[in-house]
C-alpha positions as CSV (number, residue, x, y, z in Angstrom):
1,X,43.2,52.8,125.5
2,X,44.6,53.3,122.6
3,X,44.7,51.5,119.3
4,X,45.0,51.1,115.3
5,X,42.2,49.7,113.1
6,X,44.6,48.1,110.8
7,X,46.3,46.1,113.6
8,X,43.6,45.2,115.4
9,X,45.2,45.2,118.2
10,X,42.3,47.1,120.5
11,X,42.5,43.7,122.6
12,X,38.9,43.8,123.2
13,X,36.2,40.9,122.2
14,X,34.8,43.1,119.2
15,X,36.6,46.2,117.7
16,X,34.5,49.5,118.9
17,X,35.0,51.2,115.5
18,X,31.4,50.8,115.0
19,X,29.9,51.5,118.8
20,X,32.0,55.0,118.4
21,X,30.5,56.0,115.2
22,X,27.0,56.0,116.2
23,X,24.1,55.9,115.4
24,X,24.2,55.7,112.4
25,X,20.8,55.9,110.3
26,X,19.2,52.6,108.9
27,X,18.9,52.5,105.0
28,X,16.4,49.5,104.3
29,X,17.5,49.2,100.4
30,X,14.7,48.1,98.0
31,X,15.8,47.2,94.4
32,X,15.3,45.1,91.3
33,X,17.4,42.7,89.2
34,X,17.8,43.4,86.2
35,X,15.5,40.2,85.6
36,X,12.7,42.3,88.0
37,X,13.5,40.3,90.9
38,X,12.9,42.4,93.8
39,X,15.3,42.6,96.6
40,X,15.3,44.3,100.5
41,X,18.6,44.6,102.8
42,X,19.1,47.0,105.9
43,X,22.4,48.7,106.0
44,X,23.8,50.8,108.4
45,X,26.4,52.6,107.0
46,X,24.1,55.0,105.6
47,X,23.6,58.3,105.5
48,X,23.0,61.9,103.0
49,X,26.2,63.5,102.1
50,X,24.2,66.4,100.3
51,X,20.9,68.7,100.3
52,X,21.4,70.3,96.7
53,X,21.6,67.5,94.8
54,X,19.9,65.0,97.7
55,X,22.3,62.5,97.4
56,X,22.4,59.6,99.8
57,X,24.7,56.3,99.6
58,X,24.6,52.9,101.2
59,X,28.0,50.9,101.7
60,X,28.1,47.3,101.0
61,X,30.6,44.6,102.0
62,X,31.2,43.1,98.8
63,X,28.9,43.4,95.5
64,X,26.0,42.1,97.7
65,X,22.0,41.9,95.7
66,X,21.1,45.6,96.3
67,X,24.7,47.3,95.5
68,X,24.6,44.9,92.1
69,X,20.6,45.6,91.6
70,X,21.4,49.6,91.5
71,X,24.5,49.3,89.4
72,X,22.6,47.4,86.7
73,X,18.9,49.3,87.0
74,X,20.5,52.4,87.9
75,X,17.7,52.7,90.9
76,X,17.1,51.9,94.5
77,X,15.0,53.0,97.1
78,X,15.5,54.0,100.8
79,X,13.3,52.9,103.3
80,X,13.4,54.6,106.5
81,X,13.6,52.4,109.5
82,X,11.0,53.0,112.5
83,X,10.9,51.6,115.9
84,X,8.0,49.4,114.8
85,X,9.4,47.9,111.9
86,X,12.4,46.8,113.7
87,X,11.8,42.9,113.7
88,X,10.9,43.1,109.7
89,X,14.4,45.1,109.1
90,X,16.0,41.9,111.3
91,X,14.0,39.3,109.5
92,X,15.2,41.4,105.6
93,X,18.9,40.9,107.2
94,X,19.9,37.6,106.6
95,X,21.5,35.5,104.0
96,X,18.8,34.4,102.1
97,X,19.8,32.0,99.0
98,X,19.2,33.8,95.3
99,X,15.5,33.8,94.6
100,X,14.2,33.7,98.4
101,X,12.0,36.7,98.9
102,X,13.3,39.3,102.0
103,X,9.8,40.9,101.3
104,X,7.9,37.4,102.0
105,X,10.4,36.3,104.9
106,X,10.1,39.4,107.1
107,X,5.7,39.4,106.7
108,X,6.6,42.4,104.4
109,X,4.3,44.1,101.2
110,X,5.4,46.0,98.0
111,X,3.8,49.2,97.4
112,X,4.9,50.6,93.6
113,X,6.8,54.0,93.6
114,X,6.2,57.0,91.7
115,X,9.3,57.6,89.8
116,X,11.6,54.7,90.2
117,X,10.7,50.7,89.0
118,X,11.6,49.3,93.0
119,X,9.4,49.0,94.7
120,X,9.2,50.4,98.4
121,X,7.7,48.7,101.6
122,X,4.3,48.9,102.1
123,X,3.2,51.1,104.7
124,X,6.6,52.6,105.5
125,X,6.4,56.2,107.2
126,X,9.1,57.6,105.0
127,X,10.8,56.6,101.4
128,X,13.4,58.2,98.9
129,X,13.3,57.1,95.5
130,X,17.0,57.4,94.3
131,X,18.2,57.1,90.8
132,X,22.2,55.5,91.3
133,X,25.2,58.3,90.2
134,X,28.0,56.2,91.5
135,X,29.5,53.3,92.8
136,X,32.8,53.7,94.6
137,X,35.4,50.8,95.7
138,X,36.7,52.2,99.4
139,X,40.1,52.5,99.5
140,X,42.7,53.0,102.1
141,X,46.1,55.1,102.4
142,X,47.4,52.5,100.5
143,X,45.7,52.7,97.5
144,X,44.2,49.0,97.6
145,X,40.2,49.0,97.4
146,X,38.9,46.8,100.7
147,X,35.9,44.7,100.0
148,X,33.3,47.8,100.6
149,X,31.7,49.7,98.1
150,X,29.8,53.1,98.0
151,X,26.5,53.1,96.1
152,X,25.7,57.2,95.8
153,X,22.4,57.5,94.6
154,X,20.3,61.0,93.9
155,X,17.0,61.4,95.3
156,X,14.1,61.9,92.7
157,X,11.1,61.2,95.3
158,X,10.3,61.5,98.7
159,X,7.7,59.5,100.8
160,X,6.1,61.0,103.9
161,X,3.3,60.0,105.8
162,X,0.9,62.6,107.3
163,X,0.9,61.1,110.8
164,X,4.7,62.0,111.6
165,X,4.0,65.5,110.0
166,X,3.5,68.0,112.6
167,X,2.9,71.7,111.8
168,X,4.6,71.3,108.7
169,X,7.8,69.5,109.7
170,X,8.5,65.9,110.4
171,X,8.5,65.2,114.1
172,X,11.1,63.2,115.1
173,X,9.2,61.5,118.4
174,X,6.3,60.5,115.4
175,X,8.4,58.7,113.0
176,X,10.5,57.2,115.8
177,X,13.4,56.6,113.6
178,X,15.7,53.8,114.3
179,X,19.2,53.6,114.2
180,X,22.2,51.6,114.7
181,X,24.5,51.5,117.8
182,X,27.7,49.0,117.8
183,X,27.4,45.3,118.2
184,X,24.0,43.9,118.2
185,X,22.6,46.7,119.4
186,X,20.0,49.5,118.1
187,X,18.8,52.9,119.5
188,X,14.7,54.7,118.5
189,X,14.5,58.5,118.7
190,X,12.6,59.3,122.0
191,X,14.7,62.6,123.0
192,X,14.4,65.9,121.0
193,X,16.2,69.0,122.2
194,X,17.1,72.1,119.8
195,X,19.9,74.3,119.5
196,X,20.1,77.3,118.4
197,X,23.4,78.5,115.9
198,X,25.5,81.1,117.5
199,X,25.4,84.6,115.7
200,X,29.0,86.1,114.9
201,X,29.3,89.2,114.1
């Protein structure tokens, strides 16, 4: 089949953009308000786009709590989703009124953070305090921003438990990191094979 995202016309129940560009990494997004309201959402358009700075960026749909929270505090922080917490990251999802806390309704604690004023989950395997650098409205060929829009954040801290370190690198099949598939559906790191970059010249 063939087809063009801006026609929808994939004739399919659901588009498969999103089952094609997978998986895609978790970022569980702690913030503040600029009150000191604290704030958790998963998002799955995540990702790092660079080493040297560490920069990583979260896409929302729409100026939701945490995209607003880390334009006006200038932080965030990046929980990274495991296997386990899976049903706490569901739980954080879902449209909670203003005021409701994601923290209490998914059985969750705060634990402070080093650098940064949000505060990350408690327990978490991994973190990365980020400090915001940019929000970006995503726009097509056209020109016209969509409702999406790029929080780009550098990252100041990083958060690693011991138990998924493993002669000094973080093993994968530890931390058992979970990811986003299309649809309803998610994916956990259980398969680990290396390759090895070809030599030229």
């Amino acid at each position: 089949m063939f087809y063009e995202p801006r026609l929808r016309n994939h004739g399919l129940p659901h588009d498969p953009f999103k089952a094609l560009v997978a998986p895609r990494p978790i970022g569980w997004i702690s913030t503040l308000s600029a009150e000191g309201r604290p704030n958790l959402a998963p998002y799955s358009f995540f990702n790092a786009f660079s080493e040297r700075p560490a920069i990583v960026g979260f896409s929302s749909q729409g100026m939701k709590d945490s995209a607003t929270n880390a334009r006006d505090t200038g932080e965030f922080v990046c929980n990274i989703v495991s296997e386990r917490d899976a049903a706490a990251m569901n739980a954080s999802s879902g449209a909670y009124p203003p005021g409701i806390s994601e923290f209490e309704k998914a059985g969750l604690e705060m634990e402070p953070s080093r650098l940064v004023r949000p505060p990350r989950v408690k327990g978490i395997l991994a973190a990365l305090e980020c400090r915001t650098t940019a929000l970006i409205p995503l726009a097509g060929l056209d020109g016209v921003a969509g409702p999406y829009t790029l929080v780009l954040g550098e990252v100041v801290g990083i958060h690693v438990d011991d138990a998924v370190l493993k002669d000094g690198q973080v093993d994968p099949l530890a931390l058992r990191q979970l990811a986003r598939l299309g649809y309803m559906d998610y994916a956990a790191v259980e398969r680990v094979f290396a390759l090895d970059r070809p030599r030229i010249g």
